[in-house]
N, C-alpha and C positions, 0 to 999 in steps of 0.2 A: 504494500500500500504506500504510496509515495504521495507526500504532505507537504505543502509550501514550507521554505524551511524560515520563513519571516511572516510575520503580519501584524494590517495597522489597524491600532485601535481608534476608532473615531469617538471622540467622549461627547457626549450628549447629556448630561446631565445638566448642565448649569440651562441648559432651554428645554427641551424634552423633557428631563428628567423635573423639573420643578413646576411648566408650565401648567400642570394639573393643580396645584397645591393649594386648597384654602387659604390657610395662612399666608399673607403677605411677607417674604421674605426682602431685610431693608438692602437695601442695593450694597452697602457696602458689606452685609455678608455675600453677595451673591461675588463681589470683588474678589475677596479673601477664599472661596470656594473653590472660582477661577483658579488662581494664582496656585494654591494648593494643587489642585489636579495637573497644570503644565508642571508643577517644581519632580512631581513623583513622577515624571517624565513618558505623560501622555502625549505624542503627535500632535495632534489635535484635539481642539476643545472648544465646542459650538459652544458662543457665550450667550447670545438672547436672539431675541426676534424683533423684526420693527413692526408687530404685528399692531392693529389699533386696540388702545387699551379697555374700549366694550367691550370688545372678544377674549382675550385674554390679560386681566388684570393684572397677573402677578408680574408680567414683562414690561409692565406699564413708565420702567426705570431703565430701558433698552438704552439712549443715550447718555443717560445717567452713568451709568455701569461701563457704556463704554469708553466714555469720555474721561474716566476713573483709573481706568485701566493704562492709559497711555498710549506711548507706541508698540508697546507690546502688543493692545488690544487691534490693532490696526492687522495682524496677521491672525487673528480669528477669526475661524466664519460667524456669517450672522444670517438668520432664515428673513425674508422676504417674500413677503404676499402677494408683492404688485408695485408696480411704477413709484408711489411714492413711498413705500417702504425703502427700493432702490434709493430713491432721493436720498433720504436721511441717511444712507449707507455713505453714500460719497459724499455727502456732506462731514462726514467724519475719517477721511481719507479710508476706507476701509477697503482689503485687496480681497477677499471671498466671500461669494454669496452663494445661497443655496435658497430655491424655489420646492414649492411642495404642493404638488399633485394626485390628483387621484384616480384608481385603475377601475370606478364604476360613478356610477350616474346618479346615483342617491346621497355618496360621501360629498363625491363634487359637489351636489346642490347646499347640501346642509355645512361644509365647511368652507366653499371654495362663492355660494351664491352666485353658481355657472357647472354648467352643461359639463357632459364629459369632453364631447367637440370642443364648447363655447371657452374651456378652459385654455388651450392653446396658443387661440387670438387673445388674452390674457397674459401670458408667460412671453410671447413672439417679444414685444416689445420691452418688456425688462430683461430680456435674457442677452437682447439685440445691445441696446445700449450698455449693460453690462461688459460686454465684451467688448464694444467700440471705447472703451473706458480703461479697457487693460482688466479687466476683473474676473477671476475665476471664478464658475458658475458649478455647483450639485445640482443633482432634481432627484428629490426623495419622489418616490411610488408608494401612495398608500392602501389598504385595504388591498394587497395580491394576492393572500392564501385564502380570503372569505371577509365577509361584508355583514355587519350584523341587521342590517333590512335587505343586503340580495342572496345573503348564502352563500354558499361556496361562488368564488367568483374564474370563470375559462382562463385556462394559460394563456389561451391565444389572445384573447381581451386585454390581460397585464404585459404581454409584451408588445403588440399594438402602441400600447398608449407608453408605456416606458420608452421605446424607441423613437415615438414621435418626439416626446420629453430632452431625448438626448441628443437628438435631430436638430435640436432646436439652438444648438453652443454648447450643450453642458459637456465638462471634462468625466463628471462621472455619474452613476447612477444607483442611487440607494433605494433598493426595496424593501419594503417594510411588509412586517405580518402584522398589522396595526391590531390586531385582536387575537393575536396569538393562538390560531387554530392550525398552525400551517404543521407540517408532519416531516420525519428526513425524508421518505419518497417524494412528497410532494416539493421538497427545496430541490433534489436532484431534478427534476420533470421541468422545474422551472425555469433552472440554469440554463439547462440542456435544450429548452428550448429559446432562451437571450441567445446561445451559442450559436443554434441553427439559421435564427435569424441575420446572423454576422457582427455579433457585440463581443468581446473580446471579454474573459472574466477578470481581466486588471481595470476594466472600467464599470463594473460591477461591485455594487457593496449590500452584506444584508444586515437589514434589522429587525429584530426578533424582539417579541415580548413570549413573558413567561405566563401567561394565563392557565396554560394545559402546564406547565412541568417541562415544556419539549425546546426550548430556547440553544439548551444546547447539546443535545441532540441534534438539533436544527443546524447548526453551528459545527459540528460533526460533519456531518452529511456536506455542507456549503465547501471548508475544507478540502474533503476528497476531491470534492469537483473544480479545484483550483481556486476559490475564492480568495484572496489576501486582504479584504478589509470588512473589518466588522465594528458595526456600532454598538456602541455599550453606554451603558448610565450606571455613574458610581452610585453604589448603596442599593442598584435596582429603582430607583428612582424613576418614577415616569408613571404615563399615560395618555389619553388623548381628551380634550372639552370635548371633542363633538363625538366620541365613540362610547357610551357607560360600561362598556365589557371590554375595554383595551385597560388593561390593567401592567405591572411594571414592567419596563426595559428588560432586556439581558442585564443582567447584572454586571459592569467591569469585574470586581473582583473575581465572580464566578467562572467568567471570561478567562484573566489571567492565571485562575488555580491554576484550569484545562489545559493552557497552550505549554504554560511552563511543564506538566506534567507529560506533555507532548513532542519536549524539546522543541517551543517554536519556538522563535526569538520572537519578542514582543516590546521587550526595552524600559519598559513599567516595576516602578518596587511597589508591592505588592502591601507591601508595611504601611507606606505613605500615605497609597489610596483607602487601602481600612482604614485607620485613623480621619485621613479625611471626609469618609463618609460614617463615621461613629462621631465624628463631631459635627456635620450636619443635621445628624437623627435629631443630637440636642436642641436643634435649632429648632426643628421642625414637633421636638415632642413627643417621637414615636420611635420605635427600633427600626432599625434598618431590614428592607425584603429581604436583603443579600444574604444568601447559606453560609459564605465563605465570612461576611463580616459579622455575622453574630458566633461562628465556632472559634473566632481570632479574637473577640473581643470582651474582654473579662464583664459578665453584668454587675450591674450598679450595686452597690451594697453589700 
């Protein structure tokens, strides 16, 4: 069985992983979170979104945070909804973006208020100018392994719409199991079919939630089929506003047990990131999802 003998972590916690959270989390923890997660030597680390702060509250400190952050923060990605999310992005010299799309016609309407077509002519123009700006563009794919009002949702539908997505500028392409139903056969069938279509799996990235237990599993199976990037959220952190049964990330920790166990290189201390998501918990109030950060982390008392 031959295994990429590298792979990169994409950390999502500090937008993904938080953007669900009741509790208002004050921008200068969300700072110190950041900083934490690149010093334990994560690649990357999605800081927030310039989403509007109706929709998602707790991001409502997106300049705040970035503008906090310095020039450091200038080389994190930051998600973007649309043209004037864009705006705010190069208004704060920022060099990567990422857009986020979806792979059926009900997510679209209820997250995107557009069409699974209509979304397209939407992304065309932020992805256009993005790139006439010098700026690196992702496109996350949401709801690929199932749809909690379509059901199981066709291969051919998520590759469709993912290729159109990447078609459109983007460097690379994250799909997501936003509801976490997705299975290993069903990541190999998937791969296997981006591959058929002519998308290379270095421009491929998956992101799994742990709803069913199968996240890495999932992650397993991505692996064999040469996958080298996977998104994770420290502590397992996460979810989605507009999905109520997408429930937490892959867990980084749980992430890194695996690969270290696997002899990948991954480049991550593993010490750093529990701590940094055991002292998040306090923030937040509550223990951590993560398997690996509650058996590494002595309980209270």
């Amino acid at each position: 069985m031959k295994l990429p003998e590298k792979v990169t972590i994409y950390e999502v916690g500090p937008r993904d992983g938080l953007q669900n959270e009741k509790t208002i989390v004050p921008a200068e923890v969300k700072v110190e979170f950041i900083r934490r997660l690149a010093a334990a030597g994560l690649p990357i680390v999605e800081a927030t979104s310039f989403v509007h702060p109706t929709w998602v509250p707790q991001l409502a400190d997106a300049a705040e945070v970035m503008t906090a952050l310095g020039d450091a923060g200038r080389d994190l990605p930051v998600l973007v909804p649309n043209e004037r999310g864009l705006d705010r992005a190069l208004e704060l010299g920022l060099k990567h973006i990422a857009i986020f799309g979806s792979a059926t016609e009900t997510f679209a309407r209820k997250n995107l208020n557009r069409g699974l077509d209509e979304q397209f002519a939407m992304f065309e123009p932020t992805v256009r100018r993005a790139r006439e700006a010098g700026l690196d563009v992702r496109a996350y794919v949401s709801m690929c392994f199932g749809d909690p009002w379509e059901g199981a949702v066709p291969v051919e539908q998520v590759v469709s719409v993912g290729k159109r997505l990447f078609d459109l500028g983007a460097s690379q392409l994250s799909l997501g199991d936003t509801i976490g139903v997705g299975t290993a056969g069903h990541v190999k069938r998937l791969i296997g079919a981006f591959v058929d279509a002519g998308m290379v799996t270095d421009h491929l990235a998956m992101h799994f939630h742990d709803t069913y237990g199968q996240a890495l599993a999932n992650t397993f199976s991505a692996l064999q089929e040469g996958i080298t990037t996977f998104d994770a959220s420290a502590g397992g952190l996460g979810g989605c506003p507009y999905a109520k049964s997408a429930t937490g990330n892959l867990a980084t920790e749980d992430l890194v047990w695996m690969l270290t166990g696997l002899g990948i290189e991954h480049g991550v201390d593993l010490d750093a990131v529990v701590a940094t998501s055991a002292w998040m918990a306090g923030h937040l109030g509550r223990p951590s999802p993560s398997a690996v950060v509650r058996a590494l982390t002595p309980p209270a008392g």
